[in-house]
C-alpha positions as CSV (number, residue, x, y, z in Angstrom):
1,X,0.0,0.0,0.0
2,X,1.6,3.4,-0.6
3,X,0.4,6.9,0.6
4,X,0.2,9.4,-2.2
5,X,2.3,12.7,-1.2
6,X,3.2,16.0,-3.3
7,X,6.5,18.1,-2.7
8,X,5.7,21.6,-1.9
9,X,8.0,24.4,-0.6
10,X,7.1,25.7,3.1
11,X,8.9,28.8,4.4
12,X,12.1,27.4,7.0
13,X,10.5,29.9,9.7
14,X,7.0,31.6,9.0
15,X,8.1,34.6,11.1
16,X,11.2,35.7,8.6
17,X,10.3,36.0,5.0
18,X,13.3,36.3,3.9
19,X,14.3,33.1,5.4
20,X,14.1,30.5,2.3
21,X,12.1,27.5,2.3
22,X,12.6,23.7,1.8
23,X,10.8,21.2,-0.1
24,X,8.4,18.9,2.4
25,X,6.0,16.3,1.1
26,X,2.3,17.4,2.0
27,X,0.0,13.7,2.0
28,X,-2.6,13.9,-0.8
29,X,-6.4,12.7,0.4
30,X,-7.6,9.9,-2.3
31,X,-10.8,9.2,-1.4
32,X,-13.4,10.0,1.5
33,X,-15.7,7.6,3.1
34,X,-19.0,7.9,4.6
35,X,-19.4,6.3,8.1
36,X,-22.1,3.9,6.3
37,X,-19.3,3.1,3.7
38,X,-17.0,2.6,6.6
39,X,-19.5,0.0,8.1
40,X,-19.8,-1.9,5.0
41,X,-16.0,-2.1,4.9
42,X,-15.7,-3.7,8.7
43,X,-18.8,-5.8,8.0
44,X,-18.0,-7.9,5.3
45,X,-17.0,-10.9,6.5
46,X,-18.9,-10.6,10.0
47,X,-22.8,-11.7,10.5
48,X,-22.9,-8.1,11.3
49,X,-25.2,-6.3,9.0
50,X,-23.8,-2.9,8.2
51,X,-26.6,-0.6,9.6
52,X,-26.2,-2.3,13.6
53,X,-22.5,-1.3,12.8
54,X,-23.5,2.3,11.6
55,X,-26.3,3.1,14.3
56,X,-23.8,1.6,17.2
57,X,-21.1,4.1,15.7
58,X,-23.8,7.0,16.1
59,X,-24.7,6.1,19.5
60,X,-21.1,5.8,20.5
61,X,-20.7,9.4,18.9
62,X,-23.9,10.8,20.8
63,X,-21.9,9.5,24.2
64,X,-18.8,11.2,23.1
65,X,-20.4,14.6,22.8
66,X,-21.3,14.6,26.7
67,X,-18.2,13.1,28.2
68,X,-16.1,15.7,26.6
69,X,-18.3,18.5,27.7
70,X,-17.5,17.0,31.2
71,X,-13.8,17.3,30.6
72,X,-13.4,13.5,30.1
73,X,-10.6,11.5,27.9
74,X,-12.4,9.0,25.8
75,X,-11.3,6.1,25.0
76,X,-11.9,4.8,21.7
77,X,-10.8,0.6,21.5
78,X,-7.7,0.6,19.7
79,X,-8.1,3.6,17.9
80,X,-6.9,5.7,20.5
81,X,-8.0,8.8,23.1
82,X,-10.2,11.9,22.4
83,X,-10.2,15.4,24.7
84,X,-10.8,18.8,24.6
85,X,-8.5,21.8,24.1
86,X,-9.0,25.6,23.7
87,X,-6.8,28.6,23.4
88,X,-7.8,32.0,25.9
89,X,-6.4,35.6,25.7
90,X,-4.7,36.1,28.6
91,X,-5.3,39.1,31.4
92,X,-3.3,40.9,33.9
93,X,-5.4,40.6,36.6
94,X,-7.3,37.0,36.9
95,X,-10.4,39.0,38.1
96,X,-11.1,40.2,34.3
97,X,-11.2,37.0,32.9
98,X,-14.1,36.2,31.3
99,X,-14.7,32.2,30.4
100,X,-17.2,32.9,28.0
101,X,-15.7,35.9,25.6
102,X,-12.1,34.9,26.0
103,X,-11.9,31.0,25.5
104,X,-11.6,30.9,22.1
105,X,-10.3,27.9,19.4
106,X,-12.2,25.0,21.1
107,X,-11.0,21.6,19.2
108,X,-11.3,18.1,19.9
109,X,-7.5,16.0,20.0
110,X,-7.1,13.0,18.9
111,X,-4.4,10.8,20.1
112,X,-3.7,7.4,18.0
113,X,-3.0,4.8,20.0
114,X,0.4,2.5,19.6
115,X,-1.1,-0.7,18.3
116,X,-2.8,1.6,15.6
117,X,0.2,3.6,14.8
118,X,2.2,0.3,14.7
119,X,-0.6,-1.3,12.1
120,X,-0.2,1.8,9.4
121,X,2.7,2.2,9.8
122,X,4.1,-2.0,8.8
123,X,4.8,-2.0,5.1
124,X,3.8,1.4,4.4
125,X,5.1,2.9,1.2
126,X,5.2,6.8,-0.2
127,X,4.5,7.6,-4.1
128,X,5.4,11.3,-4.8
129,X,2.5,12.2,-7.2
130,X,3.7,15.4,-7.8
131,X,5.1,18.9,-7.5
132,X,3.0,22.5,-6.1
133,X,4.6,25.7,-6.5
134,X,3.9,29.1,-7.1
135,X,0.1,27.5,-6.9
136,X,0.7,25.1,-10.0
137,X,0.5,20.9,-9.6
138,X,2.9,19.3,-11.8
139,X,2.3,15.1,-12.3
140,X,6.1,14.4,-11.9
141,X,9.1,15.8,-10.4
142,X,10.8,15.5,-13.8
143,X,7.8,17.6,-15.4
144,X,8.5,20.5,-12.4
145,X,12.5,20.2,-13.0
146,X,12.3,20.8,-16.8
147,X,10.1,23.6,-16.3
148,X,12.1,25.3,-14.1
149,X,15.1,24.8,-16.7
150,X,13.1,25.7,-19.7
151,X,10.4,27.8,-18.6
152,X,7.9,25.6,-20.6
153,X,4.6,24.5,-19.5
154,X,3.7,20.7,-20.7
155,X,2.1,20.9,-24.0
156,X,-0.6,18.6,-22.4
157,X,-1.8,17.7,-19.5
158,X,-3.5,20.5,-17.3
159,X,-6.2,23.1,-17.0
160,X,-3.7,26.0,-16.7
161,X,-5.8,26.9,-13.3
162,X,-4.3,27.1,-9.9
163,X,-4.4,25.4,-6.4
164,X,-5.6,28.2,-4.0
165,X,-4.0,27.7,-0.5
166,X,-0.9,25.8,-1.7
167,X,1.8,28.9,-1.7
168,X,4.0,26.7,0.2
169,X,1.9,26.3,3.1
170,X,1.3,22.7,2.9
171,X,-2.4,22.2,3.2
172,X,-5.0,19.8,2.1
173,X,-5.6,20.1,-1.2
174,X,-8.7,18.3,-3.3
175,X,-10.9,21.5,-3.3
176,X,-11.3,20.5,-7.5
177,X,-9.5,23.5,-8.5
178,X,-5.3,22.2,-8.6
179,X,-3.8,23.2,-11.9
180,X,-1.9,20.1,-13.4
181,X,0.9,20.1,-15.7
182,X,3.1,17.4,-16.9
């Protein structure tokens, strides 16, 4: 099995501009499955029909909601742990903080647990499917490299538009708008 990744250039520190950057693979997202999909996956070979699977996965979901709220860990099997974490501004004087106007950034973390992490990680392979820069996807490495010596687009290949959100910054892409060359 081999993860799909793209080189793109990411600044070496955010906070100097004129810094450089480096090339880093960003992971490419191939596919997105439903929870029912999900179900039908883990159910194949089990006399577990797919919808007990998907309506026990809601239930366990409804549960999770409330035992965060109460500043519980939840365990999930072998997937791993979910909790809560939030950002504040800060005050001078502890008497002016306000909960409710000044938590801010409220997310859930997820924390894989070791058997899982072990699992996708044995025999894991990369494929590079390509290079962004300068908002452009090329297919291939060498496609990017002779462009850069040549100043050529591929004759064929692409739509000519670009990836918004890829200046280097290393973020999901699949949005249905990447350029492709080569």
């Amino acid at each position: 099995m081999s993860v799909k990744f793209k080189l793109a250039k990411k600044k070496k520190n955010p906070s100097n501009p004129q810094g450089g950057s480096q090339w880093h693979a960003i992971p490419v997202t191939t596919n997105r499955l439903s929870t029912r999909s999900v179900c039908k996956v883990v159910t194949r070979n089990t006399p577990t029909a797919p919808t007990e699977a998907e309506s026990t996965f809601n239930l366990v979901c409804d549960g999770i909601v409330h035992e965060l709220q109460q500043g519980s860990s939840v365990q999930l099997g072998e997937l791993g742990w979910l909790r809560l974490s939030f950002g504040s501004e800060g005050v001078e004087d502890l008497t002016q903080f306000d909960a409710a106007s000044m938590i801010r950034n409220v997310k859930i973390i997820f924390t894989p647990s070791k058997t899982l992490m072990a699992d996708i990680k044995n025999g894991l392979e990369f494929e590079n499917v390509g290079v962004v820069d300068e908002g452009f996807t090329f297919a291939t490495t060498k496609a990017y490299l002779n462009y850069k010596e040549t100043g050529q687009l591929p004759a064929q290949g692409g739509t000519g538009t670009t990836t918004p959100g890829t200046g280097g910054t290393g973020e999901d892409e699949g949005d249905g708008n990447e350029g492709s060359f080569g």
